[in-house]
C-alpha positions in Angstrom: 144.7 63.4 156.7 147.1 65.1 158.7 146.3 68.5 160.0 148.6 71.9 159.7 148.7 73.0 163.1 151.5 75.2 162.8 149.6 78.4 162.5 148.2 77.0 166.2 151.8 76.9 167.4 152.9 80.4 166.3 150.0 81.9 168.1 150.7 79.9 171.8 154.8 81.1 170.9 153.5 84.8 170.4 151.4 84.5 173.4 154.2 83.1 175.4 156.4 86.0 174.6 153.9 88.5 175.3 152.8 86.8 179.0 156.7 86.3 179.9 157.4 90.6 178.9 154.0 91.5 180.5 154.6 89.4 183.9 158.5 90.8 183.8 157.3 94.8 183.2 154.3 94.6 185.8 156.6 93.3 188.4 158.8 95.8 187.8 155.9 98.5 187.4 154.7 97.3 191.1 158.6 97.6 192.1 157.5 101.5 191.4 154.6 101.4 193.5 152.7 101.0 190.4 149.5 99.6 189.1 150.8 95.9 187.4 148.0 96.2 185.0 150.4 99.7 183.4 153.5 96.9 182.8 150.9 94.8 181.0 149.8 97.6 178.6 153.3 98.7 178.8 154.6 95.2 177.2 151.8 95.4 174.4 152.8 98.8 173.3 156.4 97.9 173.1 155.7 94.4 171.5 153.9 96.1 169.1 155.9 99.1 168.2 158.8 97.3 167.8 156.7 95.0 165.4 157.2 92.0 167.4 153.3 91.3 167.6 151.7 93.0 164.2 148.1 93.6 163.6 147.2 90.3 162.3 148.8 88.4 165.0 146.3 90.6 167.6 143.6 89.1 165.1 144.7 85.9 165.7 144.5 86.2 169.4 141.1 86.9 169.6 139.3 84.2 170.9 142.4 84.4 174.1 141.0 87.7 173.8 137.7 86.6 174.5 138.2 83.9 176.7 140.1 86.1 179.1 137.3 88.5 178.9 135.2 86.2 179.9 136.8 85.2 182.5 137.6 88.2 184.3 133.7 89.1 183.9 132.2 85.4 185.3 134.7 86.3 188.2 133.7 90.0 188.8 130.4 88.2 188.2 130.6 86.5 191.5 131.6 89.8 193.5 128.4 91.1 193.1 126.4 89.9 196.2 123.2 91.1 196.6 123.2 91.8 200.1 126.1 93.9 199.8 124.8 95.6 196.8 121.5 96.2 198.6 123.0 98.4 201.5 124.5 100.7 198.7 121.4 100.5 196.4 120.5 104.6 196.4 123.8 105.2 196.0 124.3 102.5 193.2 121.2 103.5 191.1 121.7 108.0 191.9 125.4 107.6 190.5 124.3 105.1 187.4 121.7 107.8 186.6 123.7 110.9 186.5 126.9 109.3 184.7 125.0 107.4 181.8 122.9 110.8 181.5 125.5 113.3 181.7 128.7 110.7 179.8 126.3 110.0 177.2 124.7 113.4 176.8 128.1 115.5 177.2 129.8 113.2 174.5 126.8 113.4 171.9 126.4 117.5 173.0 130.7 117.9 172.4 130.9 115.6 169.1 127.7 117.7 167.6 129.3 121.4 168.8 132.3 119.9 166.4 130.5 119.3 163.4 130.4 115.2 163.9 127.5 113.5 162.2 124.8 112.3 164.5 124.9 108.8 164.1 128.9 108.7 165.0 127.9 111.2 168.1 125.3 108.7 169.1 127.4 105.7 168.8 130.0 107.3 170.7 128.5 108.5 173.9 126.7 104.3 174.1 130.8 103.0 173.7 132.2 105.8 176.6 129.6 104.5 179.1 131.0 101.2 181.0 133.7 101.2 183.9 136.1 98.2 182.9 136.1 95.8 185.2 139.4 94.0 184.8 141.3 96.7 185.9 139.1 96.7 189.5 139.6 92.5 189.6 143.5 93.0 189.5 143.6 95.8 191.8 141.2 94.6 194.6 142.1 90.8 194.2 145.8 91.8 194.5 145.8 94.2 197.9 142.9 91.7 199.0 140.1 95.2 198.9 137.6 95.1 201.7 135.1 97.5 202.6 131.7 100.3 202.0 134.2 101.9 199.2 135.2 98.7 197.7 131.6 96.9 197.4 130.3 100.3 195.9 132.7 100.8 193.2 131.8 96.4 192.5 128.2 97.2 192.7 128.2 100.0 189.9 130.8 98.8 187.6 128.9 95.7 187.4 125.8 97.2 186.8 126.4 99.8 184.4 128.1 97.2 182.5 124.7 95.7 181.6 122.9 98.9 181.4 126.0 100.0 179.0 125.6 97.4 176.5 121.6 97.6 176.5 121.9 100.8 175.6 124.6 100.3 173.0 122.2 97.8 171.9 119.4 100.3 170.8 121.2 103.0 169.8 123.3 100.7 167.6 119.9 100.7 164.7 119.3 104.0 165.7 123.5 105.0 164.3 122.6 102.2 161.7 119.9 104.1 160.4 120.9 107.3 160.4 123.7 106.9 158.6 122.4 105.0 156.1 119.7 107.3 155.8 117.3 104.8 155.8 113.8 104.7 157.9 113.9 103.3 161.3 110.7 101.0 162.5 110.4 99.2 165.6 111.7 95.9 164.0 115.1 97.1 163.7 115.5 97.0 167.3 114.3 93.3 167.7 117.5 91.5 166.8 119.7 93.4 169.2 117.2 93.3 171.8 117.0 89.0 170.8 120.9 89.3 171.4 121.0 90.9 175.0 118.0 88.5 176.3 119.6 85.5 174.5 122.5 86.9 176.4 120.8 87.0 179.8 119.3 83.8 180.0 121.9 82.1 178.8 123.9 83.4 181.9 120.9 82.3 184.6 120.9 79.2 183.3 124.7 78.6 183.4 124.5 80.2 187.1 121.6 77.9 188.3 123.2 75.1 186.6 126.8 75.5 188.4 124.8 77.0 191.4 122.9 73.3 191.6 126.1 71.3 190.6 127.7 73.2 193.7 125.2 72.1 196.3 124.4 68.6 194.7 127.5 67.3 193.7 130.8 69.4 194.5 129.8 69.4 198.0 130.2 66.1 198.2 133.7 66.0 197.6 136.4 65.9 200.8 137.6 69.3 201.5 141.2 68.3 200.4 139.5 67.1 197.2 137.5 69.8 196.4 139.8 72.3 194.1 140.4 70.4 190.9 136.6 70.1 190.8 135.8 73.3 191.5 138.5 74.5 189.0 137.2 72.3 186.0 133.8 73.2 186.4 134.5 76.9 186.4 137.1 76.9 183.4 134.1 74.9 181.6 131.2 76.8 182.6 133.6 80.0 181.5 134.4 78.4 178.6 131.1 77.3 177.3 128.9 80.5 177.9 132.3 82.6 175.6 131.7 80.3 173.4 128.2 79.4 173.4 127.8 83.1 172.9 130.4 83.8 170.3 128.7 81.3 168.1 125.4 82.4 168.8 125.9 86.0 168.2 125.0 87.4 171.4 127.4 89.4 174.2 129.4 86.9 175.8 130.3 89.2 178.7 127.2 90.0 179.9 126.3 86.1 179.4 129.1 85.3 182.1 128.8 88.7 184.3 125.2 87.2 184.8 126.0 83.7 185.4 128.5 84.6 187.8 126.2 86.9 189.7 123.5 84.0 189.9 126.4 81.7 190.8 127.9 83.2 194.0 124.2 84.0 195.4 123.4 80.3 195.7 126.8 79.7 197.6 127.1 80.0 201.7 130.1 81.4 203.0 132.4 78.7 203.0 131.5 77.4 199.7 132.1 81.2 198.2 135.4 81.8 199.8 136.4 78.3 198.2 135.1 79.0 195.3 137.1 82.6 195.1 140.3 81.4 196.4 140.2 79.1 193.1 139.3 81.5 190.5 141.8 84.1 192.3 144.7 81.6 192.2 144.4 81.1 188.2 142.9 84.4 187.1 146.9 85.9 186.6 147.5 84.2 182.8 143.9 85.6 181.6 144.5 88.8 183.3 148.1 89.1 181.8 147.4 87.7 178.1 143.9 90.4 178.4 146.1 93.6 179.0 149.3 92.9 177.0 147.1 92.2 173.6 145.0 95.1 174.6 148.3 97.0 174.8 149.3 95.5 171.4 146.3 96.9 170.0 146.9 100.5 171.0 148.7 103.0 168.5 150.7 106.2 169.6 150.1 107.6 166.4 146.7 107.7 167.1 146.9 110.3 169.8 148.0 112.9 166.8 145.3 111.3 164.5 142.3 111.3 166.5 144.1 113.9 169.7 140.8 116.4 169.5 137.9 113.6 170.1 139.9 111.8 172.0 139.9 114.6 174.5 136.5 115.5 174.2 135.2 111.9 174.6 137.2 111.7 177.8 136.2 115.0 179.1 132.6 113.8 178.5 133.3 110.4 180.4 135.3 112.2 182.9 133.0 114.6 184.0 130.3 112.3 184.2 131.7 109.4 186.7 133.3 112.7 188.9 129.5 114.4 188.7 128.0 110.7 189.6 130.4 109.7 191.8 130.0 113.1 193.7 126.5 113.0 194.1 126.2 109.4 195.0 127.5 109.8 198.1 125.4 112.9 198.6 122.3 110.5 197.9 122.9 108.3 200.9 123.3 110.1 204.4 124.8 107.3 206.3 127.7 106.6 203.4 131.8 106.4 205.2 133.8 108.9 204.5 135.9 107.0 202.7 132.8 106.8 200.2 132.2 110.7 200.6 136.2 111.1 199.8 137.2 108.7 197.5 134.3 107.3 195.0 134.9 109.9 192.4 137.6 109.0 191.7 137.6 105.4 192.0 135.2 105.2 188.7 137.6 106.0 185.9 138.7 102.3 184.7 139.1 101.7 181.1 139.8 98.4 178.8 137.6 96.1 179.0 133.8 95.8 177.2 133.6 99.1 175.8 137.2 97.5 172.8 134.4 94.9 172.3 131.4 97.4 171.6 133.7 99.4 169.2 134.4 96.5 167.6 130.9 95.3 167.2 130.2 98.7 165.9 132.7 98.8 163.7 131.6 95.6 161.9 127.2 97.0 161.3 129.0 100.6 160.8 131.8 100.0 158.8 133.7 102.9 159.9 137.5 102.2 161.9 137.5 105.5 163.5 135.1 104.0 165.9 137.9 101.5 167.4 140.7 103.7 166.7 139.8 107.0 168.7 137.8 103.9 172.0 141.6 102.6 171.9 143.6 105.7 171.8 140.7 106.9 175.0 141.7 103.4 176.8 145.7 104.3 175.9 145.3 108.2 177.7 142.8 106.4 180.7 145.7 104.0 181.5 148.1 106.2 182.4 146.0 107.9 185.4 142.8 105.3 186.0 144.5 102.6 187.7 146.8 104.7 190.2 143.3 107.0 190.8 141.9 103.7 192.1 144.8 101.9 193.6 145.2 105.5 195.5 141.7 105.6 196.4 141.1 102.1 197.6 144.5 103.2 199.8 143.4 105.9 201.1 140.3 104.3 201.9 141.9 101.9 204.3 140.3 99.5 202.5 143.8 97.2 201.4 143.6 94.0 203.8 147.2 93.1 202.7 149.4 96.3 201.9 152.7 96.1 200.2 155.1 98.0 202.7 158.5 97.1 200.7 158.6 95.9 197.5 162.2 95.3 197.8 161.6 92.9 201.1 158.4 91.5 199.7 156.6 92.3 203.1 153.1 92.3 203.4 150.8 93.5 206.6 147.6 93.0 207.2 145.0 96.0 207.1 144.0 96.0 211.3 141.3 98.9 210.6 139.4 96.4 208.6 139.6 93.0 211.0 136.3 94.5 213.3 134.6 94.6 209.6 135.4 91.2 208.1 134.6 89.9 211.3 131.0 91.5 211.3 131.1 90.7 207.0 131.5 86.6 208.4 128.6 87.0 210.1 125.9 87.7 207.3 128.3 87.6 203.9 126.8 84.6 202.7 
């Protein structure tokens, strides 16, 4: 029997297109002194609109989809490193607080004072919560971000990742529920909460297991010898907790945001730097394919459709990472000035887990306004998110390699930061 494959084939040709445009229009975005990740988007839109990629194709590219997701999560995984994350910790856990109380109150408060049912209010305020993380990966990875700002803005978008999904988690029965109009007992709650722990172990144990496969076997290798390892292992470990999850049910982001956290606190220095260097040298494809399909996904139209909650859910989201990021560095004393001046507005990243909540709550809800007005928020946040941070992170001093002329393609390094990467040698690891 002889298998159709061509279905296979017209995907990898759509997806070749759409890599090639999204490459050609972020170069040409950073030519502008420009976030790449706004030529990425820029090439969806366009692919899209001019019905190059239609909505079934972006169907058919979800597992790529997925799999980049995942990716860029194992690898912002490994950025969170306890030690640094434990210097900022009050900071960290005061700006976490205020924004998921004042995002997801603000949102449900706004949707209510417009006469939106309760269980789309509630559902709402859980999906505005998370800071994407891909957006922060491309940026830092790409100017080479070191610094107090730059591990701050790591340690809470990582974490309120995690808390973001738990809590989409139990208010997703709760929406459920109430708009079914249908009593609510404690064992609705039990297979979401099965999910997220499902979710979490599965992550340590990938972590320990690569974590012990690092120090008992990859190790081993000659240093000259060591990448292709190294490379396999992580492609497979990625690729098995996405799918793993996907066919299990549970949140395959927060399965590989943990395993990549357990991961990189097992490594020493050397073995981390290694270990980054080969994730940062293949991460461009997934990070490409990730924004140009998101870009494919987002509609114009939508901005007249859904215009009025789109604002309101972004002045709720807006005003709560601003608030948080404000009083965050108010919480710590001893926090840089770049911290003081620049964290809130480093926090305003969209595109990343919260398309994948919507479209879990889509599916138990049944309702496509959910993923219609998350998308058209992610279209409007695109515009201004990425420059806010890239400007930020500039401002900050915190760019190890700065671009001084596109046009000459010269790069400097950062000689502010060289007395702190030498200290960060010393106990990073």
């Amino acid at each position: 029997m002889v298998l159709d494959m061509t279905g296979a084939y017209e995907i990898l040709l759509y997806l070749s297109i759409m890599m090639a445009l999204g490459l050609t229009l972020g170069k040409i975005a950073s030519r502008f002194e420009l976030p790449d990740i706004m030529g990425y988007i820029l090439a969806g839109i366009l692919l899209s609109g001019f019905g190059v990629v239609t909505h079934e194709t972006v169907l058919q590219l979800e597992f790529v989809t997925n799999i980049s997701l995942g990716f860029i999560t194992f690898s912002f995984g490994t950025l969170l490193y306890w030690p640094n994350m434990k210097a900022h910790l009050k900071q960290i856990l005061v700006v976490l607080a205020v924004e998921v109380l004042l995002i997801f109150g603000l949102t449900v408060a706004l949707f209510s004072i417009f006469a939106q049912p309760l269980w789309f209010s509630l559902i709402m305020a859980a999906i505005s919560i998370p800071t994407a993380t891909a957006p922060i990966i491309e940026i830092t990875k790409k100017h080479k971000a070191k610094g107090p700002l730059t591990n701050l803005i790591c340690g809470i978008a990582g974490w309120d990742n995690l808390i973001a999904v738990f809590i989409f988690m139990m208010i997703l029965p709760i929406a459920i529920a109430l708009k079914n109009d249908s009593t609510l007992a404690l064992s609705n709650f039990v297979p979401f909460l099965q999910k997220f722990g499902i979710a979490i172990l599965l992550g340590v144990l990938l972590g320990l297991l690569f974590g012990y496969l690092h120090r008992y076997v990859l190790v081993k290798f000659a240093k000259n010898d060591r990448h292709e390892p190294y490379l396999v292992s992580s492609l497979v470990v990625i690729f098995f907790g996405t799918s793993a999850s996907v066919l299990l049910e549970v949140p395959y982001y927060i399965t590989l945001l943990i395993a990549g956290f357990i991961f990189t606190n097992m490594l020493d220095k050397k073995a981390y730097e290694y270990e980054t260097n080969t994730l940062d040298k293949f991460m461009p494809p997934f990070l490409i394919a990730f924004f140009v399909i998101a870009g494919a996904e987002l509609n114009i139209t939508n901005l007249v459709t859904y215009g009025g909650l789109t604002v309101l859910m972004i002045l709720a989201n807006l005003t709560g990472k601003y608030v948080g990021g404000w009083l965050g560095a108010l919480a710590a004393p001893k926090t840089s000035e770049a911290q003081d001046k620049y964290l809130k507005t480093s926090l305003f990243t969209h595109g990343g887990i919260e398309i994948a909540l919507a479209s879990m709550a889509v599916v138990y809800l049944e309702d496509p306004r959910i993923k219609a007005i998350v998308l058209t928020v992610v279209l409007v946040y695109e515009f201004f998110a990425p420059l806010l941070l890239t400007k930020s992170l500039h401002n900050a001093n915190e760019f190890m390699v700065v671009h001084v002329s596109e046009h000459k393609k010269n790069l400097i390094k950062n000689p502010a930061l060289e007395q702190e990467d030498k200290i960060d040698d010393d106990i990073h690891h």
